[in-house]
N, CA, C and O atoms as a MOPAC input file, in Angstrom:
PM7 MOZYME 1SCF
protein

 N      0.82300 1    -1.20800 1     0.00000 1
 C      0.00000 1     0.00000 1     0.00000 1
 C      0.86200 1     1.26700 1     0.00000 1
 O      0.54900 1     2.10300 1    -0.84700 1
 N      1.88200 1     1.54900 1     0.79300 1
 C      2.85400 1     2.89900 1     1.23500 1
 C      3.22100 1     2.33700 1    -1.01500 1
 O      2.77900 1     3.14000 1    -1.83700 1
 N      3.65600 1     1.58500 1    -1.32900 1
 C      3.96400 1     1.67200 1    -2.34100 1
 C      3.26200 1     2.50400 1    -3.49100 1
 O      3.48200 1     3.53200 1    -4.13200 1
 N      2.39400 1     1.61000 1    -3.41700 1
 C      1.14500 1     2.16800 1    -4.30200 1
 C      1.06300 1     3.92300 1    -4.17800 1
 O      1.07500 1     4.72100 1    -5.11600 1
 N      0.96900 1     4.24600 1    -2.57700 1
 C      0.43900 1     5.58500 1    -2.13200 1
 C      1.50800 1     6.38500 1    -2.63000 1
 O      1.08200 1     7.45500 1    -3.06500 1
 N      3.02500 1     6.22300 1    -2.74300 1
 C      4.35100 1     6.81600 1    -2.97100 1
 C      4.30700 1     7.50200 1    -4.84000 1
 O      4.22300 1     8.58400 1    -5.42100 1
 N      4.46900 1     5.54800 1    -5.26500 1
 C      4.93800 1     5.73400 1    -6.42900 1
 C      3.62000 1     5.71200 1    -7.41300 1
 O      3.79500 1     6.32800 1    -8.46400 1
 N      2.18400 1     5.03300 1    -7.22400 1
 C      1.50200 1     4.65200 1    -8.09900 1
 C      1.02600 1     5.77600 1    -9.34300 1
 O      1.22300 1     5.54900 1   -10.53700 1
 N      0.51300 1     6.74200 1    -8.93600 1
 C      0.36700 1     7.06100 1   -10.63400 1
 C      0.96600 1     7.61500 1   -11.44900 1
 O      0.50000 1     7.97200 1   -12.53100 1
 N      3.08500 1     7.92400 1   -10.74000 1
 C      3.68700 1     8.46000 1   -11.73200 1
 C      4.06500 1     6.92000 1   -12.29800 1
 O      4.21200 1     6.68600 1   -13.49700 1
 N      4.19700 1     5.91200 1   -11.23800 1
 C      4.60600 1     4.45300 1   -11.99900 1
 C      3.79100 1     3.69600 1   -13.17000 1
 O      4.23400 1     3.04500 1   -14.11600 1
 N      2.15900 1     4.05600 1   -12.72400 1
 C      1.45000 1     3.62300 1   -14.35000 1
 C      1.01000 1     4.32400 1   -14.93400 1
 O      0.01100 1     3.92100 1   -15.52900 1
 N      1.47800 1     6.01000 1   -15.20600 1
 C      1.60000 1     6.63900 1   -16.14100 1
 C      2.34200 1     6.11700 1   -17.40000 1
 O      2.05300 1     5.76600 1   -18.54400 1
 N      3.66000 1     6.26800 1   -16.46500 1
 C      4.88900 1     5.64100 1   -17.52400 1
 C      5.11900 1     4.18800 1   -18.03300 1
 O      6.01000 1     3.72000 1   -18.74200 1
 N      3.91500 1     3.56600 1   -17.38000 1
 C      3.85400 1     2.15700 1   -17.39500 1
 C      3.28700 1     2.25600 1   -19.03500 1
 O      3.90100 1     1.86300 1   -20.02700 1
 N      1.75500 1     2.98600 1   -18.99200 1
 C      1.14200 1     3.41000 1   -19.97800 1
 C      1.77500 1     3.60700 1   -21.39200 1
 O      1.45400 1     2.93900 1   -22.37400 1
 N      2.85600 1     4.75800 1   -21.38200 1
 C      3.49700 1     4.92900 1   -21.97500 1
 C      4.33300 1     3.91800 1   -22.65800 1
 O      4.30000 1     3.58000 1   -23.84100 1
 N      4.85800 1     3.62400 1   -21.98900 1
 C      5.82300 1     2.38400 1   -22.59200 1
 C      4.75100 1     1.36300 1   -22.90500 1
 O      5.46300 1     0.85500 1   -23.77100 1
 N      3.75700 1     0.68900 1   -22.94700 1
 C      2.69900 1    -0.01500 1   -23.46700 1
 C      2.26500 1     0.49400 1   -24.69100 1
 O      2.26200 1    -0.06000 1   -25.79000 1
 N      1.93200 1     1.51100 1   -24.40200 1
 C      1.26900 1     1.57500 1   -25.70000 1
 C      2.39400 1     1.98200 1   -26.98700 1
 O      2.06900 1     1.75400 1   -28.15300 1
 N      3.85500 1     2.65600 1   -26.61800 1
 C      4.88500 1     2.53300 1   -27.86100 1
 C      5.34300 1     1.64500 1   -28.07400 1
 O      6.18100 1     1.70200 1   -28.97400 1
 N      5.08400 1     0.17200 1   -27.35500 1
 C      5.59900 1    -1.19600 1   -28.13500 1
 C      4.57300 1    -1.35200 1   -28.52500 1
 O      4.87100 1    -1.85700 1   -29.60800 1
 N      3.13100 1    -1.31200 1   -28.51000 1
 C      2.02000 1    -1.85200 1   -29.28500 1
 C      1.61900 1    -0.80300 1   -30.68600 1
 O      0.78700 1    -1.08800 1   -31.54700 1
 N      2.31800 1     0.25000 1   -30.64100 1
 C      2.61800 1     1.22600 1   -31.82400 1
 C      3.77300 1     0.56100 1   -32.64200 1
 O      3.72400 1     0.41300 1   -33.86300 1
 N      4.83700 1     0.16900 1   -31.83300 1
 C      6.66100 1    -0.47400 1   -32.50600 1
 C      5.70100 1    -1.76100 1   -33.35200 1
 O      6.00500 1    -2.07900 1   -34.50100 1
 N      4.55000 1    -2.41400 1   -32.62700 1
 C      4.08100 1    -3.38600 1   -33.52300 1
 C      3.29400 1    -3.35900 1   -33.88800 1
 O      2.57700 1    -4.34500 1   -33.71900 1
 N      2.76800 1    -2.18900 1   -34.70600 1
 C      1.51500 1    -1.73200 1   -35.73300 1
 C      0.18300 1    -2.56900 1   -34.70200 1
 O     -0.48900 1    -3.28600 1   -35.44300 1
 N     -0.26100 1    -2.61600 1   -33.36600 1
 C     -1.00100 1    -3.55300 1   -32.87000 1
 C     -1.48300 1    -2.10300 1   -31.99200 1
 O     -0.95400 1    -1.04900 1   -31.64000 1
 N     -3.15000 1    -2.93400 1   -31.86100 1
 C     -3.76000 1    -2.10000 1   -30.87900 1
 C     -4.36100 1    -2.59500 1   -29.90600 1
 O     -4.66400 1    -3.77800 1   -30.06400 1
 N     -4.64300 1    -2.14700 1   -28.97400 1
 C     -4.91700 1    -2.92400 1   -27.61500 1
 C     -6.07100 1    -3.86900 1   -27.91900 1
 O     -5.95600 1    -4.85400 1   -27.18900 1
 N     -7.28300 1    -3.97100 1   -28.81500 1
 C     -7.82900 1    -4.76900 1   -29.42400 1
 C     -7.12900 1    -5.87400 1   -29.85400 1
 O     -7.82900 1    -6.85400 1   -29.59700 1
 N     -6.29500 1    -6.14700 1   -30.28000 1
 C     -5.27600 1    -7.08100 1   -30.75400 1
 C     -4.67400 1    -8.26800 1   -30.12400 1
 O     -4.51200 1    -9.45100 1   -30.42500 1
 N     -4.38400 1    -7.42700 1   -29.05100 1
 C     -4.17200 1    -8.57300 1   -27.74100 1
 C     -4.98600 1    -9.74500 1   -27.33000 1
 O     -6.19100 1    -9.71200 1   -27.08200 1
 N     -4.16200 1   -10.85100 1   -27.27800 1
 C     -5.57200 1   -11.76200 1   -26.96400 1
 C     -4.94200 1   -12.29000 1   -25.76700 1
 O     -5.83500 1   -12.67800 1   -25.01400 1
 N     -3.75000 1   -12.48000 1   -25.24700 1
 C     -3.21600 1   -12.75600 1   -24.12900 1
 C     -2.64900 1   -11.73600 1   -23.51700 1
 O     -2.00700 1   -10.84300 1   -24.06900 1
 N     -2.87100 1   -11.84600 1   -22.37700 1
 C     -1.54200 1   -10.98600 1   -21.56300 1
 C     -0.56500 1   -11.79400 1   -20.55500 1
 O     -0.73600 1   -11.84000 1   -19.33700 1
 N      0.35200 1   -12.34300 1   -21.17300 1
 C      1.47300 1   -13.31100 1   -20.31300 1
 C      2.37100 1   -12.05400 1   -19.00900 1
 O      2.93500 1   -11.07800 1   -19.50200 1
 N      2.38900 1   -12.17100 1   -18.00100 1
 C      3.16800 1   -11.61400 1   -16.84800 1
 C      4.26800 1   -12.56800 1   -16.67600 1
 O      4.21500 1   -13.78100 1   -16.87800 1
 N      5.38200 1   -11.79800 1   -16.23400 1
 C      6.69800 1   -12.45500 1   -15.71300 1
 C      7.93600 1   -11.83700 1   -15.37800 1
 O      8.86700 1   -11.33300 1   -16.00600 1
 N      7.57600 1   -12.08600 1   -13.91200 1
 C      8.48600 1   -11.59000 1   -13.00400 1
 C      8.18300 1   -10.69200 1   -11.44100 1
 O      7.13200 1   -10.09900 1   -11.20000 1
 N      9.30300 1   -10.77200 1   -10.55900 1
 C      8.81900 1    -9.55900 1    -9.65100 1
 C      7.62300 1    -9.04600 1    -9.70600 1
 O      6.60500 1    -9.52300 1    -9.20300 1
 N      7.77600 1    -7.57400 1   -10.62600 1
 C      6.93900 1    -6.39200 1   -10.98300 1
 C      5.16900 1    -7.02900 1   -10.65500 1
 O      4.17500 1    -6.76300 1    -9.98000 1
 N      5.75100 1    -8.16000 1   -11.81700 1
 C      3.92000 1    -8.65100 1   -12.48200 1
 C      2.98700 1    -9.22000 1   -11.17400 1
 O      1.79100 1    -9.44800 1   -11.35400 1
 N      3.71700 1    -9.46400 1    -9.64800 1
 C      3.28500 1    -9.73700 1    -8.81400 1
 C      2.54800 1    -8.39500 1    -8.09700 1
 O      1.47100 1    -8.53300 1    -7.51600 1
 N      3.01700 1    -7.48600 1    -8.16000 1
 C      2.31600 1    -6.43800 1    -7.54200 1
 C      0.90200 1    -6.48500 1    -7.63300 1
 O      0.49500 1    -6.98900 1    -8.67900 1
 N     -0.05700 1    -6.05800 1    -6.73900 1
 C     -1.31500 1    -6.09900 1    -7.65700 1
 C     -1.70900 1    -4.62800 1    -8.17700 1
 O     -2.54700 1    -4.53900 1    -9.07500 1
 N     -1.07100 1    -3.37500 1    -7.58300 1
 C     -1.79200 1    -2.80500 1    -8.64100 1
 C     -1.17300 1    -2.59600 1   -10.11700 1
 O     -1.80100 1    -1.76800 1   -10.77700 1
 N     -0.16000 1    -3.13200 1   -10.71000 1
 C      0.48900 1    -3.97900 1   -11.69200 1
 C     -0.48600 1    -4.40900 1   -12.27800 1
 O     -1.13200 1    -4.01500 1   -13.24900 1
 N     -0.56400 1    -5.42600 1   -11.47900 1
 C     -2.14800 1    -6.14000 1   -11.95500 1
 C     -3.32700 1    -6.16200 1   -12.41800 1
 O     -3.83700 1    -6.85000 1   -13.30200 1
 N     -3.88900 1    -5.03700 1   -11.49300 1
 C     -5.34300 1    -4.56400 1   -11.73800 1
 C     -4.68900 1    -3.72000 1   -12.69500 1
 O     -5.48400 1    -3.89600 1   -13.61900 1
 N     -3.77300 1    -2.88200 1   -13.19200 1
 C     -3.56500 1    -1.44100 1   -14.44600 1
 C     -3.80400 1    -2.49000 1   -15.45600 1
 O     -4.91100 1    -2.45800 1   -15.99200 1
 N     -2.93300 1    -3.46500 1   -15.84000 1
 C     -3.00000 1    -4.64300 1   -16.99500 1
 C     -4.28600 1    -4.83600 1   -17.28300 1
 O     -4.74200 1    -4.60000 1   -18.40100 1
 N     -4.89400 1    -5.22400 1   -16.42600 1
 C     -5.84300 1    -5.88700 1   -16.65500 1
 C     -7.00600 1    -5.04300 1   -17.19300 1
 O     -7.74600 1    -5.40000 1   -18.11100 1
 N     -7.10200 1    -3.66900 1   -16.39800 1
 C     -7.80900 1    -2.78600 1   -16.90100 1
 C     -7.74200 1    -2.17600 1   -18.20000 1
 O     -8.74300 1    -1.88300 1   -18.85500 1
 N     -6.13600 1    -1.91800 1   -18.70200 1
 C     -5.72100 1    -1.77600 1   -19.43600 1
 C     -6.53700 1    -2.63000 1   -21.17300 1
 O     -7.21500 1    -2.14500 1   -22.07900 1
 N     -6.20400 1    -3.50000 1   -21.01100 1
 C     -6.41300 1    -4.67200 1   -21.79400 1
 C     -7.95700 1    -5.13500 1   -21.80800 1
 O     -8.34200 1    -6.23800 1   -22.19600 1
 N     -8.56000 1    -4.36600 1   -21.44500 1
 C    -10.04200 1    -4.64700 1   -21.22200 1
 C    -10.79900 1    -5.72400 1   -20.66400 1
 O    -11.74900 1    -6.29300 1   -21.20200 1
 N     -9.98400 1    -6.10800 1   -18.82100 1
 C    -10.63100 1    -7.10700 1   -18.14000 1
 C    -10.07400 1    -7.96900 1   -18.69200 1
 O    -11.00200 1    -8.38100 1   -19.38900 1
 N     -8.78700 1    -8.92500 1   -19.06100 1
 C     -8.53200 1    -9.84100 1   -19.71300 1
 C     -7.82900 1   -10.34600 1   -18.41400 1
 O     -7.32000 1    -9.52300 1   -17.65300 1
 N     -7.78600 1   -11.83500 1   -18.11300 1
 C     -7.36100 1   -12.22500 1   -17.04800 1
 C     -5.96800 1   -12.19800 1   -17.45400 1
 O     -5.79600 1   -11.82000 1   -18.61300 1
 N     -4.95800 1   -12.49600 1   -16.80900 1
 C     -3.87100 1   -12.60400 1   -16.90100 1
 C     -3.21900 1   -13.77600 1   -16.53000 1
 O     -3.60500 1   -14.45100 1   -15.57600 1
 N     -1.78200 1   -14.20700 1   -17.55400 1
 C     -1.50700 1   -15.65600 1   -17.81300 1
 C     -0.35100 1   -15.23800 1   -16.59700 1
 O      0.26300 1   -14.17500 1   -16.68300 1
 N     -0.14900 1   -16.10900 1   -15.56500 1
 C      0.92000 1   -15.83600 1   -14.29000 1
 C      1.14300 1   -17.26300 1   -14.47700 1
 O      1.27400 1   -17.76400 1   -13.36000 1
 N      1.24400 1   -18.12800 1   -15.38500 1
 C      2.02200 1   -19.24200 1   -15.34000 1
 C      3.32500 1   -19.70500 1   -16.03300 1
 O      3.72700 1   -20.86800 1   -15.98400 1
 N      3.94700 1   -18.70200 1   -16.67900 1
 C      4.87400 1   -18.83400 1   -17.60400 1
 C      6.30700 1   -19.01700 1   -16.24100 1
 O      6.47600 1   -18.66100 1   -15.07500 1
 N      6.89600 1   -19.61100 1   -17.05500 1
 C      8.32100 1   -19.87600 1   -16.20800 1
 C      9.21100 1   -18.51600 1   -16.30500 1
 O      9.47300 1   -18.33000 1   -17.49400 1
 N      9.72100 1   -17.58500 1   -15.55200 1
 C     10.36500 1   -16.92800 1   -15.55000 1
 C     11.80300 1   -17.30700 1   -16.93000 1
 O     11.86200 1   -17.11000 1   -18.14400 1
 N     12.41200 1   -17.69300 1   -16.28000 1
 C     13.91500 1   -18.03800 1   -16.96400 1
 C     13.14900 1   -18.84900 1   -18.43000 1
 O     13.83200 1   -18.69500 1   -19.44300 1
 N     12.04000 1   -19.54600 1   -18.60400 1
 C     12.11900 1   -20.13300 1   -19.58900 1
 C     11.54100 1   -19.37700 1   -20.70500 1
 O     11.34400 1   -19.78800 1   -21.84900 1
 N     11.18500 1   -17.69100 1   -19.99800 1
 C     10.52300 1   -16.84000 1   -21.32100 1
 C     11.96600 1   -16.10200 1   -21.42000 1
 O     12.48200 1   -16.11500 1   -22.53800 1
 N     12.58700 1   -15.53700 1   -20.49800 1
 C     13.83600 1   -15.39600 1   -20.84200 1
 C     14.97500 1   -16.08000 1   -21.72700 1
 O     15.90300 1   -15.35000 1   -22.07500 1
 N     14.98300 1   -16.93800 1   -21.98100 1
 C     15.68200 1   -17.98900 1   -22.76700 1
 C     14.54700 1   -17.69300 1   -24.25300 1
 O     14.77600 1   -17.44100 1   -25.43600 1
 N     13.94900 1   -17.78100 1   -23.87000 1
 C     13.03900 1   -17.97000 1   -25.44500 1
 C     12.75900 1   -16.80600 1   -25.94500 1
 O     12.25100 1   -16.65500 1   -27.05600 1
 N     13.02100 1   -16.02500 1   -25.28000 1
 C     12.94100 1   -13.80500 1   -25.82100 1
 C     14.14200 1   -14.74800 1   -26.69500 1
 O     14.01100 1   -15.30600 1   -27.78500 1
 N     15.44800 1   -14.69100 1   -25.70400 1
 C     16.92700 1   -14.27400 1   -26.70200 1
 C     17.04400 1   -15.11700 1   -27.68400 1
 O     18.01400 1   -15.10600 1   -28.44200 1
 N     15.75100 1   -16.20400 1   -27.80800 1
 C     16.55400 1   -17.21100 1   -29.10000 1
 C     16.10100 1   -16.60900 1   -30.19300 1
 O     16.54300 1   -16.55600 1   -31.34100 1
 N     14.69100 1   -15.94100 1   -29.42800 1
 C     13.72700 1   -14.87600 1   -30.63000 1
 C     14.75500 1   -13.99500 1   -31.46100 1
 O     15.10800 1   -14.09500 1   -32.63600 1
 N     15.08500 1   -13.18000 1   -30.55600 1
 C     16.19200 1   -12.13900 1   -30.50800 1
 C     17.02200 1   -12.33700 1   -31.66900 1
 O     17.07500 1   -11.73100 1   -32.73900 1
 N     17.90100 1   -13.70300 1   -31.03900 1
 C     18.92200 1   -13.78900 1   -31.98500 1
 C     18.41700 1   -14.43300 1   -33.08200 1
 O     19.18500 1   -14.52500 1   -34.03900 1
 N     17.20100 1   -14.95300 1   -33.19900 1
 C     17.00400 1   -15.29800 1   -34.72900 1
 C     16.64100 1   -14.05300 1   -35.42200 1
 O     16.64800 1   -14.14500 1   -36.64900 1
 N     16.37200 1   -13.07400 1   -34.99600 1
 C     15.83500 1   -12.06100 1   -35.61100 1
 C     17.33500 1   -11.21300 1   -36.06600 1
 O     17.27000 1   -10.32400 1   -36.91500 1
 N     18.55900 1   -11.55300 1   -35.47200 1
 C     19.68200 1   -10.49400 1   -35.32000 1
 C     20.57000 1   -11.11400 1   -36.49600 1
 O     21.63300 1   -10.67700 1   -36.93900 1
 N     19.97800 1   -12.04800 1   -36.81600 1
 C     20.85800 1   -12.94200 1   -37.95300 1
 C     20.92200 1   -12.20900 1   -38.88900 1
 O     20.04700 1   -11.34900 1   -38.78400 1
 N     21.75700 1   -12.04200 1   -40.14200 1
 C     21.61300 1   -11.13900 1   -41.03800 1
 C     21.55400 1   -12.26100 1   -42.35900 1
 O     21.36300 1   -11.97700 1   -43.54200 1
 N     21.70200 1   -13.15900 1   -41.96600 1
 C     21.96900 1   -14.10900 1   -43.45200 1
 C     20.52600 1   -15.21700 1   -42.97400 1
 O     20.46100 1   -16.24500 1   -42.30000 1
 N     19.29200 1   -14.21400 1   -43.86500 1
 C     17.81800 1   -14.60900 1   -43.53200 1
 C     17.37300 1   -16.05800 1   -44.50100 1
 O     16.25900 1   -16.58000 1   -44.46400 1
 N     18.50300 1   -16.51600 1   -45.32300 1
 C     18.33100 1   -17.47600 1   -46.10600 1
 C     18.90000 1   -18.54100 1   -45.21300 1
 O     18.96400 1   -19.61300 1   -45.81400 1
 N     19.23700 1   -18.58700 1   -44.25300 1
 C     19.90700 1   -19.75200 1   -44.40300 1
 C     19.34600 1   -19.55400 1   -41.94400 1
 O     19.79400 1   -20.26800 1   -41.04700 1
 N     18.51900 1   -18.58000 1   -41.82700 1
 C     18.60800 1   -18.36100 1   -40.46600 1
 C     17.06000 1   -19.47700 1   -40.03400 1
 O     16.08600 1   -19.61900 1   -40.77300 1
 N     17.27200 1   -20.20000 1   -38.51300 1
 C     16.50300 1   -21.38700 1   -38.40500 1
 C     16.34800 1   -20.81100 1   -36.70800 1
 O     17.19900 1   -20.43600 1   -35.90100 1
 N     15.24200 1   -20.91100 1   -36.64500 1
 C     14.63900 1   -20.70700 1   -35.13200 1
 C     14.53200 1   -22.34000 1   -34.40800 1
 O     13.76500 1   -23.01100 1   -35.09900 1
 N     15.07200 1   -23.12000 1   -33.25500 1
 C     14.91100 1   -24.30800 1   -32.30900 1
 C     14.81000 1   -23.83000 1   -31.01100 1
 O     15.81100 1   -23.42100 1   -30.42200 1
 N     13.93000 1   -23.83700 1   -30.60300 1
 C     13.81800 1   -23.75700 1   -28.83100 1
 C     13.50400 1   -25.09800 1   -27.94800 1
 O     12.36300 1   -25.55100 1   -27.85400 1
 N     14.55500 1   -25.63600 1   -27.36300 1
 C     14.46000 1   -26.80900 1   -26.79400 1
 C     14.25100 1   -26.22800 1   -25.36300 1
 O     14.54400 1   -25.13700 1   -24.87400 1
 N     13.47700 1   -27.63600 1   -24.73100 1
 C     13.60900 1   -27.17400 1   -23.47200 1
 C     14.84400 1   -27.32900 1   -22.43200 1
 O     15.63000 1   -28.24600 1   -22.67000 1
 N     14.98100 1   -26.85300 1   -21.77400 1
 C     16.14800 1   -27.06200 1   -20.78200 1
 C     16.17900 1   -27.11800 1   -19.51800 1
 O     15.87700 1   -26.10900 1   -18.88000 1
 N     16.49500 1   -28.12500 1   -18.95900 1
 C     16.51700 1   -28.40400 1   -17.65000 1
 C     18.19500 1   -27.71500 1   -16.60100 1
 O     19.32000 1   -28.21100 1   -16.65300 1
 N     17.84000 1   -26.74100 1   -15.94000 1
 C     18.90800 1   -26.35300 1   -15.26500 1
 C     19.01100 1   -27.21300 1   -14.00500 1
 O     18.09700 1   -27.57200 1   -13.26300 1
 N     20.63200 1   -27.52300 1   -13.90300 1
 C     21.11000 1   -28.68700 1   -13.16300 1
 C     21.32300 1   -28.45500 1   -11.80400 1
 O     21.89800 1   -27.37000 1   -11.72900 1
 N     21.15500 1   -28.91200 1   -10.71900 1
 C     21.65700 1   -28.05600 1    -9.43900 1
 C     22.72700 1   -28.04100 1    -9.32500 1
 O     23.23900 1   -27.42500 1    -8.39000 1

């Protein structure tokens, strides 16, 4: 709550902001969305939570994704996308078990 009361509406102002210029970076409009995947820290907050959700028009939110395993699968995105030789570039995402 002291959180919320401190930081909350300069934090989902700018939250705002940055939402809606990656959904501009991808010609997409909040209509568009059909999931909203969370992951991490942040996405635990709830008023995090409730902004998303409101945001996105009441759409529940997916809190089951594996941390590290969307991380791993951004950078394979990433680097398939960073390839420059598009003839010959191949996307594999295996799963991976980290060892203790």
């Amino acid at each position: 709550k002291k959180f919320e009361k401190l930081f909350g509406k300069k934090f989902l102002a700018d939250l705002e902001i940055i939402i809606a210029s990656l959904l501009r970076s991808a010609d997409l409009k909040k209509i568009d969305i059909d999931e909203v995947v969370v992951v991490g820290g942040s996405s635990r907050v709830p008023l995090i939570q409730n902004f998303l959700r409101q945001y996105f028009g009441n759409k529940d939110l997916n809190k089951t994704v594996n941390a590290d395993e969307s991380v791993a699968t951004g950078a394979a995105i990433l680097a398939n996308e960073l390839v420059k030789d598009k003839e010959h570039r191949t996307l594999a995402v295996q799963e991976m078990i980290q060892k203790p």
